[in-house]
NULUM-990311 format. One line per field, with one value per atom (N, C-alpha, C): residue number from 1; atom name; x, y, z. Coordinates in steps of 0.2 Angstrom, whole numbers, plus 5000, padded with zeros to 4 digits. Layout:
! NULUM-990311
resi <- c(NUM_...) .
name <- c(CA_...) .
x <- c(X_...) .
y <- c(Y_...) .
z <- c(Z_...) .
***
This chain:
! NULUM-990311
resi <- c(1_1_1_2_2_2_3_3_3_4_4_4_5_5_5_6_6_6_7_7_7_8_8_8_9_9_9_10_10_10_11_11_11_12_12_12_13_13_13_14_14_14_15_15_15_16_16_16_17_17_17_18_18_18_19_19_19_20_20_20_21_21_21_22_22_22_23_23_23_24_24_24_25_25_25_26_26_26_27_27_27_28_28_28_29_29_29_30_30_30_31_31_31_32_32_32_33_33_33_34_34_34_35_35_35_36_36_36_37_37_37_38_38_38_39_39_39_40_40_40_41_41_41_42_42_42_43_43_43_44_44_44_45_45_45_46_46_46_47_47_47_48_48_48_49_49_49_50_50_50_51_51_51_52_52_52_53_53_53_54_54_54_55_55_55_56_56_56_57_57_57_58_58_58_59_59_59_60_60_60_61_61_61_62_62_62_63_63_63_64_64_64_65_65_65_66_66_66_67_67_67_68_68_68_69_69_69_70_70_70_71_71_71_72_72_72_73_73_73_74_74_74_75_75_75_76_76_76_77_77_77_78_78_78_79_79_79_80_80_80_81_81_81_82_82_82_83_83_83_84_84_84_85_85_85_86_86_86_87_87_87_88_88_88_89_89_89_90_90_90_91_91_91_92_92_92_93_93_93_94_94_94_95_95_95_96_96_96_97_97_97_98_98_98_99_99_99_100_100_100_101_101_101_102_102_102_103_103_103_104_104_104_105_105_105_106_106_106_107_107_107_108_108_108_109_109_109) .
name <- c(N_CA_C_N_CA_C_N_CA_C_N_CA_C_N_CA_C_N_CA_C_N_CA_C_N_CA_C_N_CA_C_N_CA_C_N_CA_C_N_CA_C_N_CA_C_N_CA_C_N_CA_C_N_CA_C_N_CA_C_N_CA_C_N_CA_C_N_CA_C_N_CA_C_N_CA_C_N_CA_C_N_CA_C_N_CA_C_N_CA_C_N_CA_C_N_CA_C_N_CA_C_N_CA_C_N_CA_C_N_CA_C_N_CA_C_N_CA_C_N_CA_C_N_CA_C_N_CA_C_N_CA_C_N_CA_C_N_CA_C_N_CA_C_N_CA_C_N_CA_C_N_CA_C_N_CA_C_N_CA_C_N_CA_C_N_CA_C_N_CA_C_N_CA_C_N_CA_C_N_CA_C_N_CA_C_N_CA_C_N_CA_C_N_CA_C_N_CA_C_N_CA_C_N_CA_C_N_CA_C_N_CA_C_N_CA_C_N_CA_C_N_CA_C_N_CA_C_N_CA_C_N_CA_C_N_CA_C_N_CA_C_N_CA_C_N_CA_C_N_CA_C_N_CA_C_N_CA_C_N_CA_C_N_CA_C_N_CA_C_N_CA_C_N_CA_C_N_CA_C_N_CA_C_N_CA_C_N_CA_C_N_CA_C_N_CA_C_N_CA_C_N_CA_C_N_CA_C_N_CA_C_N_CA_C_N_CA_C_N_CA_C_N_CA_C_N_CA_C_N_CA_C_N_CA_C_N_CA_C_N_CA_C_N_CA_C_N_CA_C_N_CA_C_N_CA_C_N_CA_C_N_CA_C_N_CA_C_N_CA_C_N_CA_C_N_CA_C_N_CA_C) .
x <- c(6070_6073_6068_6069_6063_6064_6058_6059_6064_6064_6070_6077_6078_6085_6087_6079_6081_6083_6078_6082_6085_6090_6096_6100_6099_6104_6104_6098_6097_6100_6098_6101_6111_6112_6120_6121_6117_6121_6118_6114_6115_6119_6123_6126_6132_6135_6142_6140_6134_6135_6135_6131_6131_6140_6143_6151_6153_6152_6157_6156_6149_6147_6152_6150_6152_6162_6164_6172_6174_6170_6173_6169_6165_6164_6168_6172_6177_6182_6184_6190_6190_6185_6182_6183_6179_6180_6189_6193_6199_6204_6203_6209_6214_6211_6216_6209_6212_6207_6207_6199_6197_6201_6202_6205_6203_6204_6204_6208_6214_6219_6215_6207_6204_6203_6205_6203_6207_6216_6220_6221_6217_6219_6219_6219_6218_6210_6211_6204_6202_6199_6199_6190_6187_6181_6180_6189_6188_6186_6189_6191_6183_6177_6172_6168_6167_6166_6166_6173_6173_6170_6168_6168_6157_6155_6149_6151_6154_6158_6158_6166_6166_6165_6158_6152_6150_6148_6144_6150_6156_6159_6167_6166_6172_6170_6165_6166_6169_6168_6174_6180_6182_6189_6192_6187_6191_6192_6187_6188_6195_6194_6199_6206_6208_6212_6216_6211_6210_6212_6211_6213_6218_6222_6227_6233_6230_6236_6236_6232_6232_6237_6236_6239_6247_6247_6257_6257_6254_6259_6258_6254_6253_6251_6247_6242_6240_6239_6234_6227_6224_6219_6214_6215_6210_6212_6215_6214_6211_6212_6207_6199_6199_6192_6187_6193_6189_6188_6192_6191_6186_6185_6178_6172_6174_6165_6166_6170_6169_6165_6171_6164_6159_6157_6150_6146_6148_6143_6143_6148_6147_6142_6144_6138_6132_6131_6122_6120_6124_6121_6120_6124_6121_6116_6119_6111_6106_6103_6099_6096_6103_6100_6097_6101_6099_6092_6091_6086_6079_6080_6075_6073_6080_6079_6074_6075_6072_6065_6062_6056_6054_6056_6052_6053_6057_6056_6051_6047_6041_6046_6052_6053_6053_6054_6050_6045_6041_6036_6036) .
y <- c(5938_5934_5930_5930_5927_5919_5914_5907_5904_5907_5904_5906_5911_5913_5908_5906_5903_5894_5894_5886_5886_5892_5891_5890_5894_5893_5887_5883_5877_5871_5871_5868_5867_5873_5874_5871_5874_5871_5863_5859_5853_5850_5854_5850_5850_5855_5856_5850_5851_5844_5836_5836_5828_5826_5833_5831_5830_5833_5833_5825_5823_5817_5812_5811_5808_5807_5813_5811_5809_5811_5810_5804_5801_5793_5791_5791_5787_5788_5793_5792_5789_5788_5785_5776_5774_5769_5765_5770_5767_5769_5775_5779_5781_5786_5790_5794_5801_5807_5804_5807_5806_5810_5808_5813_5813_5814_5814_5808_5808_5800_5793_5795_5786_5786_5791_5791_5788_5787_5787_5780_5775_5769_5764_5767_5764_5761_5756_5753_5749_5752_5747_5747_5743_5744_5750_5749_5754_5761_5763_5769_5772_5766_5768_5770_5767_5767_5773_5776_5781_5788_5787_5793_5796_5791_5796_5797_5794_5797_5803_5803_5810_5818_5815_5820_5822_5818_5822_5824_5821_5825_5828_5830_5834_5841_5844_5853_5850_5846_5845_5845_5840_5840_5845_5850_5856_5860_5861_5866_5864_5857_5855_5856_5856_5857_5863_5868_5875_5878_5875_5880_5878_5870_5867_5872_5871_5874_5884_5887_5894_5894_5889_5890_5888_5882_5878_5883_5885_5885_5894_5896_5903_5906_5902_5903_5911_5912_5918_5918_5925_5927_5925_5926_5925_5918_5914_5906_5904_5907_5903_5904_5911_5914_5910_5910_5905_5899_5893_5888_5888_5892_5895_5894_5898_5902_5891_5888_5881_5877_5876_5873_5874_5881_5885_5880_5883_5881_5874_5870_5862_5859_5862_5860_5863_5867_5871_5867_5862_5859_5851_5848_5844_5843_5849_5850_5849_5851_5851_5846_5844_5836_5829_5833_5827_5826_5838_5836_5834_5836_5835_5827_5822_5815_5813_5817_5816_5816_5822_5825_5821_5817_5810_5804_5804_5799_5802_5804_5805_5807_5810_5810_5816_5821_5827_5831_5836_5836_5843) .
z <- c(5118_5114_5110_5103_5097_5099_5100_5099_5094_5088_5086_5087_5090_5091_5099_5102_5107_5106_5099_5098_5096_5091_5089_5095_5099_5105_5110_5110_5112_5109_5101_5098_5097_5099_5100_5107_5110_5119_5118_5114_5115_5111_5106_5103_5105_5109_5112_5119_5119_5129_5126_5120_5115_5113_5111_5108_5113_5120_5128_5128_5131_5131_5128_5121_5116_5119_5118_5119_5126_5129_5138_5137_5134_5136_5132_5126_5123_5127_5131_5134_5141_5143_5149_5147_5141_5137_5135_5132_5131_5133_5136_5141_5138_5132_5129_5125_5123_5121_5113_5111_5106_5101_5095_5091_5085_5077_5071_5070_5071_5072_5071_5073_5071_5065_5059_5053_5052_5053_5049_5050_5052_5052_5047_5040_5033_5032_5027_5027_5032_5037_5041_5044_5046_5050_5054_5059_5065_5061_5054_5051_5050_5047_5044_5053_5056_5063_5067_5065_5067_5064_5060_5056_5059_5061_5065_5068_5074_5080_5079_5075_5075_5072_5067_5067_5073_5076_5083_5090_5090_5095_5091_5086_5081_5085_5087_5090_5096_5101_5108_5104_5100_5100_5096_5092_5088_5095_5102_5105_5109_5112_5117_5112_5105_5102_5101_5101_5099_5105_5111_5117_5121_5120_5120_5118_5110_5104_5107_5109_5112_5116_5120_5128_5126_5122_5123_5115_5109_5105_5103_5108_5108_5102_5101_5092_5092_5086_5086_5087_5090_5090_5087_5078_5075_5073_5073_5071_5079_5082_5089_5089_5085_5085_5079_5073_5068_5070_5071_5077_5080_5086_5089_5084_5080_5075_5071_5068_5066_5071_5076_5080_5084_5080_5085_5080_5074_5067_5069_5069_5068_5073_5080_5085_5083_5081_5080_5074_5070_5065_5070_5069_5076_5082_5083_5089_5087_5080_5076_5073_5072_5070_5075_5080_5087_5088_5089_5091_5086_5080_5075_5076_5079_5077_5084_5091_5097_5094_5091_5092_5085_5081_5076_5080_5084_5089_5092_5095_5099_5106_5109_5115_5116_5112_5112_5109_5111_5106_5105) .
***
């Protein structure tokens, strides 16, 4: 495996364990799962607040959405697979960003 096919892949697997993280401590925090739903709270602080949030953990809730909606609403194959290849992408951009921000932080080198 080429070193970059390897950070690609590293980069992705930290971006899916930062979104995990990221929702399972909000739902740990307020005792209901994260959603899209904090955006539609009008103009509000909470609204503007939410919206890193859910940059960094938007791939859990596409997946956790996506294999919900599989199982109860019997979705299709290829809306499950696009879904998939969305939040592969969106995590492998995140990842990237995380870690690009770690390694100008000095915590990685």
């Amino acid at each position: 495996m080429s070193p970059d096919a390897l950070n690609s892949l590293f980069s992705l697997c930290i971006g899916f364990a930062f979104a995990g993280a990221l929702a399972s401590g909000y739902q740990a925090l307020v005792k209901r799962p994260a959603g899209f739903g904090l955006l539609q709270q009008g103009v509000a602080p909470q609204a503007f607040a939410a919206v890193p949030f859910l940059v960094f953990a938007a791939p859990f809730i596409i997946m956790r959405n996506t294999l919900r909606g599989a199982r109860i609403e019997r979705r299709r194959f290829q809306f499950v697979m696009m879904a998939t290849m969305l939040a592969g992408f969106w995590s492998l951009m995140s990842g990237t960003f995380f870690l690009m921000t770690l390694r100008a932080a000095g915590v990685l080198a």
